[in-house]
C-alpha positions in Angstrom: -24.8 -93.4 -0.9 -25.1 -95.8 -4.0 -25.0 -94.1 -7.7 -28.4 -95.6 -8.3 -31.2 -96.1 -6.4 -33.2 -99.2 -4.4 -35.2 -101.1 -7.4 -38.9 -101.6 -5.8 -41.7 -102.1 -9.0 -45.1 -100.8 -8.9 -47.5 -102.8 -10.6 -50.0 -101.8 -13.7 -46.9 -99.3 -15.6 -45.0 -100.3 -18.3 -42.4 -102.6 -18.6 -39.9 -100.1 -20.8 -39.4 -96.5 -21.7 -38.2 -94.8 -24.7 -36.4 -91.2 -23.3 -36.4 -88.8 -26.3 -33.1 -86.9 -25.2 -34.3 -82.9 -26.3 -30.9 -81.4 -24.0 -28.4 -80.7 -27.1 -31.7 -78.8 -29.5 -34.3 -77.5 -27.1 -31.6 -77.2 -24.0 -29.5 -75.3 -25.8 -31.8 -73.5 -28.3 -31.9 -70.6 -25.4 -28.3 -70.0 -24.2 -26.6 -66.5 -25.1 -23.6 -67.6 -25.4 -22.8 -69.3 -28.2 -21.3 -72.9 -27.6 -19.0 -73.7 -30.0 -19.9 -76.8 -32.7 -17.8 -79.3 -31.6 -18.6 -78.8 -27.9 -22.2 -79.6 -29.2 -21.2 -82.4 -31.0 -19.0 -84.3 -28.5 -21.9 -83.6 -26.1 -24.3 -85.4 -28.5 -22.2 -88.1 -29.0 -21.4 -88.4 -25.0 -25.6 -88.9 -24.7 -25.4 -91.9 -27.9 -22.5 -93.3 -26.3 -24.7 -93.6 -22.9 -27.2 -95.8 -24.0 -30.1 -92.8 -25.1 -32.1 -94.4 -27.8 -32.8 -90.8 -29.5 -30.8 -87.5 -29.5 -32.6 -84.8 -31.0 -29.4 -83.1 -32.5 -30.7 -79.5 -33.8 -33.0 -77.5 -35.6 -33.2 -76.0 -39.3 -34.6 -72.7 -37.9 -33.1 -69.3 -39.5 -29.9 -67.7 -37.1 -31.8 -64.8 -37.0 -34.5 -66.2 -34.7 -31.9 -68.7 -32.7 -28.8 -68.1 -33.0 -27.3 -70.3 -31.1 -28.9 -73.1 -33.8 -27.0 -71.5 -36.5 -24.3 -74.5 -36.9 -27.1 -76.9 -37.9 -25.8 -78.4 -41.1 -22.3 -77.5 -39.6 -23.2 -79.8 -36.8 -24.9 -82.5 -38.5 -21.8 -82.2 -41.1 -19.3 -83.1 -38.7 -21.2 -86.1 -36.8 -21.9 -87.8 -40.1 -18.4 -87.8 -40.7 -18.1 -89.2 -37.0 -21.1 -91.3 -36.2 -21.7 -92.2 -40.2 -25.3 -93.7 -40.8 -26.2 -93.4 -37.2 -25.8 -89.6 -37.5 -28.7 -89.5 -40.0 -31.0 -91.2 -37.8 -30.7 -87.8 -35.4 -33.6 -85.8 -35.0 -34.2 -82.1 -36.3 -36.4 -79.4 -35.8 -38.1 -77.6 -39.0 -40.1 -75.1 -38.9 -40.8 -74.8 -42.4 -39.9 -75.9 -46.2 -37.2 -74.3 -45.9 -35.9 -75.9 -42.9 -36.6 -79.5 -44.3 -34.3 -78.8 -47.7 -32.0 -78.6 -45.4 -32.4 -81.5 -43.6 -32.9 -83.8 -47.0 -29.9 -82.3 -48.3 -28.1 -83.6 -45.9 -29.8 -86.9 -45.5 -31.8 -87.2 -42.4 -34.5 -89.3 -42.3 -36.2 -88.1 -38.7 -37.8 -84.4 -38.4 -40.1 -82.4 -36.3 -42.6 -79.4 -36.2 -43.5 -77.2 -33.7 -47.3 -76.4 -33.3 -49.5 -74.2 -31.1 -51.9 -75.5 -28.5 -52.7 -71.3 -27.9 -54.0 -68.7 -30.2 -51.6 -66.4 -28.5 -48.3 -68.9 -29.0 -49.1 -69.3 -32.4 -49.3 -65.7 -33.3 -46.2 -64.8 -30.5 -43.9 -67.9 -32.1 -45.1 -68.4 -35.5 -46.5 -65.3 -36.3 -49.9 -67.3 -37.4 -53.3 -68.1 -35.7 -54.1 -70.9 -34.4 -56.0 -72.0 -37.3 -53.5 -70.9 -40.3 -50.7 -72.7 -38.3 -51.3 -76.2 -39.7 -51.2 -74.3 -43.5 -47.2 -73.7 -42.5 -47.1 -77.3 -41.2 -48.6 -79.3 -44.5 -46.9 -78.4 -47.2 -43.3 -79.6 -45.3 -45.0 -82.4 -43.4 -46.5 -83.9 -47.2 -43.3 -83.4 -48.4 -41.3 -85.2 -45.5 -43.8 -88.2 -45.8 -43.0 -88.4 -49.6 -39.2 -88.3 -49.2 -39.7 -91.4 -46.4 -38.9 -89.3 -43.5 -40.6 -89.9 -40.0 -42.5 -86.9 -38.6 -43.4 -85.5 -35.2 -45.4 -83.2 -34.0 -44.2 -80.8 -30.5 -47.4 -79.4 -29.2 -46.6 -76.6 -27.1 -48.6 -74.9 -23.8 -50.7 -78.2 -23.5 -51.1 -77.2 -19.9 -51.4 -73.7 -19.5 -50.1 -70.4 -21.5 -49.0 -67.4 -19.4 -50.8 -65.5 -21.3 -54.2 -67.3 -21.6 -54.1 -69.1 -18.4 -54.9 -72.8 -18.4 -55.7 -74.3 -21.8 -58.9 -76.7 -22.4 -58.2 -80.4 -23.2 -60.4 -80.5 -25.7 -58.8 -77.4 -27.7 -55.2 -79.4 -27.2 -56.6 -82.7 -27.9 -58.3 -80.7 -31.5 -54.5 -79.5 -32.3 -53.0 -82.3 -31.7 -56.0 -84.3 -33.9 -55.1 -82.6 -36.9 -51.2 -83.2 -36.9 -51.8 -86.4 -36.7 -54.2 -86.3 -39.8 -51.4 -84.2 -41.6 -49.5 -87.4 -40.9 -47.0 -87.1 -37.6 -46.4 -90.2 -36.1 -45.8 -89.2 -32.5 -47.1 -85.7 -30.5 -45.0 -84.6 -28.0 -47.2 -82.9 -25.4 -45.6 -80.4 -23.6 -46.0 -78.4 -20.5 -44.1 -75.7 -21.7 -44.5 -73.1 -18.5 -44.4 -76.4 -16.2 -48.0 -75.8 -14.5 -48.9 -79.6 -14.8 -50.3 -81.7 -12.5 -50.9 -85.6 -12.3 -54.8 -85.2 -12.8 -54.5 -82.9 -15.7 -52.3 -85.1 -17.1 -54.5 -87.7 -16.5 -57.1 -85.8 -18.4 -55.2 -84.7 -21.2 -54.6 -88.3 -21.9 -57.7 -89.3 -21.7 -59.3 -86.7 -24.1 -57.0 -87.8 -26.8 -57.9 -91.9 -26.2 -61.8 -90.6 -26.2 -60.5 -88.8 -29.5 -59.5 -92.6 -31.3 -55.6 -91.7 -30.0 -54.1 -94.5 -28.4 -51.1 -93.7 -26.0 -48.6 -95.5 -28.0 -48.9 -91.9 -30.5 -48.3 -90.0 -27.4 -44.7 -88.7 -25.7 -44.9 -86.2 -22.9 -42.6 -83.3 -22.3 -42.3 -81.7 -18.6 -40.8 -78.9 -17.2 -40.3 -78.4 -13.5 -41.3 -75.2 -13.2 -43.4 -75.9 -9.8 -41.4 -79.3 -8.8 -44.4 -81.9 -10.7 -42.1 -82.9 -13.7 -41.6 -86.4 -11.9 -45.3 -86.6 -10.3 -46.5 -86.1 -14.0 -44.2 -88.5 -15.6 -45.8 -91.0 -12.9 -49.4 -90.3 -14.0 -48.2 -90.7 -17.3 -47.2 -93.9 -16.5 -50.0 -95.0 -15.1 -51.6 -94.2 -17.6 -49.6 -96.4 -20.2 -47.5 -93.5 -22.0 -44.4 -94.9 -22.8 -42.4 -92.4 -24.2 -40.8 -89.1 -22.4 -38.6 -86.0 -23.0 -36.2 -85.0 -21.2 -33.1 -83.0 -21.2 -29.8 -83.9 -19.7 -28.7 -82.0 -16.7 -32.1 -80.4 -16.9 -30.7 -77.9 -19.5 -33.4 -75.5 -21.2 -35.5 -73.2 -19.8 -38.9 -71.5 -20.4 -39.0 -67.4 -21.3 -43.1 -67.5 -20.9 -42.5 -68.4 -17.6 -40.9 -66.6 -13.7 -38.6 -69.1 -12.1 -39.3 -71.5 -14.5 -36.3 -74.2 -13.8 -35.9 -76.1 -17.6 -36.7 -79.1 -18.8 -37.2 -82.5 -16.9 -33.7 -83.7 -16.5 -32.5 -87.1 -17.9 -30.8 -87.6 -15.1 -33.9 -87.2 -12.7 -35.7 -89.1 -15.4 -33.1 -92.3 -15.3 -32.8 -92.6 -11.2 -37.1 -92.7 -11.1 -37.1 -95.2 -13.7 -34.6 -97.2 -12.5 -36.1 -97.0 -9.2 -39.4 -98.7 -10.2 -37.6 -101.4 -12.6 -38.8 -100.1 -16.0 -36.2 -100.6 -18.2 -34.9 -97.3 -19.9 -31.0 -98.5 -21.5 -29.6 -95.8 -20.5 -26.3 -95.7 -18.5 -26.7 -93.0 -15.6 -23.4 -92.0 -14.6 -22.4 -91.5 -18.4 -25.3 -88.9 -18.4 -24.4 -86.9 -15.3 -20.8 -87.2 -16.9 -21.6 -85.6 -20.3 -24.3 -82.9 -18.1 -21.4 -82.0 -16.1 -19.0 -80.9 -18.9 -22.0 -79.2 -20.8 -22.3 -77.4 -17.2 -18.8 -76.4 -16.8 -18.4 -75.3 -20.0 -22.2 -72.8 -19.5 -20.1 -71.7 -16.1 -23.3 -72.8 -13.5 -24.0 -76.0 -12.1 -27.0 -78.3 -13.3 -29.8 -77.8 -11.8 -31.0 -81.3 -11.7 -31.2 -82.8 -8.7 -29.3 -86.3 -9.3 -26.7 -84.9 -11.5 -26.1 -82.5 -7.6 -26.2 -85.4 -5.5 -24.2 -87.6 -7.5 -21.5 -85.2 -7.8 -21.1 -84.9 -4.2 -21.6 -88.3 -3.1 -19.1 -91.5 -4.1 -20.5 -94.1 -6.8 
């Protein structure tokens, strides 16, 4: 068995894809045990050094809500000092204001926010409806925009909420309408619970383009939940979405959610790309390495499928 697989194009889907690597924030964001800082940042800088375009570092959010994100400036600290300018260029979460003095006081010039796509998220996570969420979000979005930062906006239960059930397009496509007017440059659409399929996808996509939102504002975010992370990144595809989250070794689960397996993995992500010829930069067997460690040093194997096969198999 070869370390990467048979390239075979499909015609009518993009030519290149950005992967917006989410393993060392939103992987890690729900361990218990507490990785220590550096193991974070030579894990971030294993996932730069194999090819990934973006490495969403981190997030700003208080220790008392995620612990395990309470090295932030620690972390960002110690990869400036390695990485330099590049280092800056690393995405963060903020959740508020507060969050994003943090973030300019160290110099980073790339954050996100976190929105509800469910009246019961919002109130559950942010402790606000689904309305008085986007009064949190514009005070530190305005204030980003004025500093020169870039923006994005995580929409979250895009496809269902556990405790809602499945969640009309039009009430996502609405949420996501009005972070883009705050001023976000990219929504990240995301499956949190993993209940996706290709025709919803589909759909969702379509609501926003019917909405004036082209696909080139639009990233998706899977989870594999039910085993239709890589049948949705395929409808995304086809539907010209270029731009896809993913975490590496499929790190990062969902709470909300029984069984639910974590996020699409990078690795899964890479081997289908490659697959259908759509350029991605990304160098495959660096990734499994760097998922690997991260593993060994959790104690459990990844569960992503290509990071399994490729550890049993020669190159």
């Amino acid at each position: 068995m070869t370390g990467l697989p048979m390239v075979v194009p499909e015609a009518g889907l993009p030519e290149r894809v950005t992967i917006y690597e989410v393993g060392p924030r939103d992987g890690l964001q729900n361990e218990q045990a507490l990785v220590p800082t550096e193991v974070k940042a030579s894990f971030v800088r294993q996932l730069l050094a194999a090819g990934l375009p973006i490495v969403e570092a981190t997030s700003f959010v208080h220790p008392k809500w995620v612990p395990q994100l309470a090295d932030a400036a620690e972390l960002m600290t110690g990869l400036s000092a390695d990485l330099g300018d590049r280092a800056r260029e690393l995405p963060v979460l903020v959740p508020n204001d507060r969050g994003l003095d943090r973030a300019l006081d160290l110099g980073l010039r790339h954050i996100a926010v976190f929105a509800s796509a469910t009246e019961t998220f919002a109130a559950k996570n942010l402790n606000r409806t689904l309305d008085s969420q986007f009064a949190m979000f514009e005070p530190t979005v305005a204030r980003a925009l004025a500093a020169g930062l870039d923006v994005r906006g995580y929409v979250s239960m895009c496809f269902g909420d556990p405790w809602e059930g499945p969640v009309p397009v039009e009430q996502v496509v609405t949420v996501g309408k009005r972070l883009l007017d705050l001023g976000c440059q990219q929504l990240s659409l995301g499956d949190t619970i993993g209940v996706a399929t290709a025709g919803h996808v589909k759909a969702l996509i379509a609501g926003f383009g019917r909405a004036g939102v082209g696909v080139d504002r639009l990233a998706l975010h899977f989870h594999d939940t039910y085993g239709q992370a890589l049948t949705n990144v395929h409808a995304g595809l086809q539907a010209g979405v270029t731009t896809y989250d993913a975490s590496a070794g499929g790190l990062g689960g969902c709470p909300y959610a029984r069984s639910a397996t974590g996020n699409l993995a990078t690795e899964d992500l890479v081997w289908f790309l490659t697959g259908l010829g759509i350029e991605h930069g990304v160098d495959l067997q660096a990734v499994v390495d760097a998922s690997t460690g991260m593993a060994a040093h959790l104690g459990r194997p990844s569960p992503s499928a290509v990071v399994r096969a490729l550890a049993q198999s020669p190159a």
